[in-house]
N, C-alpha and C positions, 0 to 999 in steps of 0.2 A: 494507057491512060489510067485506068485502075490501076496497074501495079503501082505507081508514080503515089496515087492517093493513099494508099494505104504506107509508100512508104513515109510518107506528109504526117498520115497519122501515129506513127511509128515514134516520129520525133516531133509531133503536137505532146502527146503521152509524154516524153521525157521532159519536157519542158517545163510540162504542167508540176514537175515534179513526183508524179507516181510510182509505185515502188517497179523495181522488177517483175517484182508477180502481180502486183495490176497491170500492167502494161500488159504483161502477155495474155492476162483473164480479158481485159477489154479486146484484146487484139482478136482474139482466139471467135471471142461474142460478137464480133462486127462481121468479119468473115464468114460464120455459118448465116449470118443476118444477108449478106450479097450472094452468097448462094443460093439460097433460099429463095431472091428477090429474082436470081435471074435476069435484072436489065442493069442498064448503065446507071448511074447513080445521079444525073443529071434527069431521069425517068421517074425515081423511086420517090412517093408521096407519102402524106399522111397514114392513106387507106393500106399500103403496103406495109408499113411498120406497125399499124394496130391489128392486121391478119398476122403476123409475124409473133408477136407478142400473145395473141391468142392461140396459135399455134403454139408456142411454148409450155403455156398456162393445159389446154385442151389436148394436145398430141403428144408431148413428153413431159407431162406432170413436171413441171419445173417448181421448184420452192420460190416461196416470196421471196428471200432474199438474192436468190439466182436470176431471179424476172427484172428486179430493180435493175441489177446488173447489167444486163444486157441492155435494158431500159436505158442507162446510163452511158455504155457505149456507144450506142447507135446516136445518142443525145449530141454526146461530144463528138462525135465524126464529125456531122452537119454542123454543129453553130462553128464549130474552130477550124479545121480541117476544112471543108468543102467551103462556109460562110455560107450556107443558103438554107433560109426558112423554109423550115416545113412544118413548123407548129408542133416538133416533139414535145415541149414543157404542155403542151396542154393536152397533150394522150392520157388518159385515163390511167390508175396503175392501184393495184391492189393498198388498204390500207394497212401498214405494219401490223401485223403482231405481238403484242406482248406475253410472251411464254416463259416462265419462270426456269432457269434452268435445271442440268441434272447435276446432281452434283454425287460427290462420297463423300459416306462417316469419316471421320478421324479416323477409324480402325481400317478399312478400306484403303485409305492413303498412305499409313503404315504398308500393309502389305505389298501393296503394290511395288513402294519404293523394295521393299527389304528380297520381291520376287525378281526384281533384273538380274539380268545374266551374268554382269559383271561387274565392275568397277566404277569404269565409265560410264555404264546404263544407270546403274543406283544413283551417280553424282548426277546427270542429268535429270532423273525425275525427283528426284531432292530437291535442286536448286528451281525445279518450273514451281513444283509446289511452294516452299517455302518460301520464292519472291515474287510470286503469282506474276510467270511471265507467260505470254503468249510464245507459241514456237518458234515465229519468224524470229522474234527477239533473243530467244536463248542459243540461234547458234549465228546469230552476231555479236555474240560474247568475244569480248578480249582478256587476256589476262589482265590486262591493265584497267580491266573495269570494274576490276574488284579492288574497294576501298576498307583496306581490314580496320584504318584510326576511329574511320566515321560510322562501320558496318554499315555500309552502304552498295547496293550494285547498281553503277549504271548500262542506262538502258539505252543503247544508241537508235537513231533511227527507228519508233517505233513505229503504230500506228500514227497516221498522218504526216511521216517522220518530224518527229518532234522526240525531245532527249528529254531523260528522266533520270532521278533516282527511285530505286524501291530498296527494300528492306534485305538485307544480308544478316539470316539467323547463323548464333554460334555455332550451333552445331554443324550448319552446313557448313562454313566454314572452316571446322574441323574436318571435314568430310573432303573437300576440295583442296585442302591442304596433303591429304592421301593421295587424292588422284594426283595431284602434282607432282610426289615424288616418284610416285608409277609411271607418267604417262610423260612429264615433263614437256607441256607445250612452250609453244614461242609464242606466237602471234594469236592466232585463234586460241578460243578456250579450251574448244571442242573440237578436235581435228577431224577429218574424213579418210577415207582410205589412201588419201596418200598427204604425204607431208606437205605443209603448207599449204590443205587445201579444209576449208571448216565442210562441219557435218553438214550433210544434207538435210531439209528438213522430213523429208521420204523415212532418210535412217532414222530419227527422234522417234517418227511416230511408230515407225517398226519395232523398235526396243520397246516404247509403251506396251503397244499392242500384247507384244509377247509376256510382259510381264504380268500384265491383267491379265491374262491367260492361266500365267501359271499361277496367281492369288486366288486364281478359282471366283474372281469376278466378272458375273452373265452382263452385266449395264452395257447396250448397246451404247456407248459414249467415247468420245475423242481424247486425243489428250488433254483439248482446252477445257477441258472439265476440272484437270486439276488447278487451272487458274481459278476458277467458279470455287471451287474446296477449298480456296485458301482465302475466297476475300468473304465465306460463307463463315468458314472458323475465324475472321478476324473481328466478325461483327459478333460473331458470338462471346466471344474473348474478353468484350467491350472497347474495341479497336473503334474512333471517332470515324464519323462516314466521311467528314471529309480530308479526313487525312486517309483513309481507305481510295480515294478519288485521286487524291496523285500519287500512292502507289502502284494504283493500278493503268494510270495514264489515262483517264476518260475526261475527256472534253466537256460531258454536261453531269451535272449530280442528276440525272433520273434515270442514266443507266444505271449510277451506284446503289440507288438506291433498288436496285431490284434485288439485292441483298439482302438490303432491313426485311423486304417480304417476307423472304426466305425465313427469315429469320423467325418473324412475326405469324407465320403458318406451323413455326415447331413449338411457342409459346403459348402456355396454358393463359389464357383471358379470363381475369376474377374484375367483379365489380368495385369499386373502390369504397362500397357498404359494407362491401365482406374484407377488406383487406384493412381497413380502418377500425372495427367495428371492437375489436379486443382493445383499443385504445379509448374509447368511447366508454367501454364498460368499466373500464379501471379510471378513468376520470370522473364517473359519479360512482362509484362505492366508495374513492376518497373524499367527495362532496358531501356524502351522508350525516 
């Protein structure tokens, strides 16, 4: 019986259209959830999935965004999968956070790129940075996504899977035109270790990793950091927020806008008495 439901849930998940790796993050969060619960699911109540959930929270420090998750899975089992009320939407769930992120100097994002290991690695953290893409999206890179007329990369399948273009700079461009005559892909952009197979997202972050290693940068931070670095330099740059908002594929302007923050936390604040005020004075000595 339970195996039967979970494989229900299995292809509820596809259905619904979620990626490969939500399917298996929600899959993965439902099942420690029925272990956990120990009874048949036709048992399992309210009271069990709010111990559940504090269990999370209380016994394995789970992050708020992990908790939603799980939140989230156990959600969609019951309304779509099983179809029986148990009043998940109205379980209690911590309120978001708004934490501004971490990001790198320009000079940090240089080094970074210029410490990979090889070829491959450099053109890889080049192109996250300079078209501020998330990882899942840079190794569903095709060659054919690269649009040299328009300087444009698209972006297939991203978040939400929903298709994009962002920004393809020259110089990566020049750079990706090296690796091409080095590495010569076909299909994928970015190959794996064997032909015709794309990178892992595992490998990406491996080559980051190593690389901020060797630039001699301590920031405990991921690669998606250097998406954060490139839409933090684009606002610096005086790159418009909402054109930063479809390069970056966000659904609402007040994620972009955590930006401008960023922005507006490195920005010296004068009073408009003090910035106007030498205009003022040169307006009445020529009144005199």
């Amino acid at each position: 019986m339970l195996e039967q439901e979970l494989q229900n849930y299995r292809r509820d998940l596809a259905l619904r259209g979620y990626s490969p790796r939500t399917q298996s993050t929600y899959y993965r969060c439902l099942v420690s959830f029925l272990e956990y619960c120990g009874e048949p699911t036709e048992k399992i109540t309210k009271e069990n999935i709010k111990n559940y959930l504090y269990h999370l929270i209380d016994g394995q420090k789970l992050s708020e965004s992990s908790l939603r998750q799980a939140r989230s899975a156990i959600c969609y089992f019951f309304s779509q999968t099983i179809g029986r009320e148990v009043e998940v939407a109205n379980i209690p769930i911590q309120k978001k956070k708004r934490k501004l992120p971490e990001v790198f100097t320009v000079e940090e994002v240089f080094r970074i790129i210029h410490s990979a290991d090889n070829l491959k690695h450099k053109t890889i953290l080049m192109l996250t940075y300079s078209s501020g893409l998330r990882v899942g999206e840079l190794v569903n890179l095709k060659v054919s996504d690269i649009s040299r007329d328009s300087m444009r990369l698209k972006v297939r399948d991203g978040k939400g899977g929903k298709d994009r273009y962002t920004l393809l700079s020259e110089i990566c461009l020049n750079q990706l035109e090296d690796y091409w005559k080095t590495y010569r892909p076909c299909s994928w952009l970015f190959c794996g270790r064997y032909p015709g197979e794309q990178i892992s997202i595992r490998a990406v972050q491996h080559a980051y990793h190593r690389a901020k290693k060797r630039a001699g940068i301590t920031k405990q931070c991921g690669i998606h950091t250097l998406r954060h670095s490139f839409a933090t330099h684009m606002i610096e740059t005086g790159s418009g927020v909402f054109q930063l908002q479809k390069f970056l594929g966000h659904r609402h302007l007040t994620t972009t806008l955590v930006y401008v923050h960023l922005n507006e936390e490195k920005a010296v604040a004068r009073s408009p008495l003090d910035v106007y005020a030498d205009r003022f004075k040169n307006e009445s000595s020529s009144n005199r």
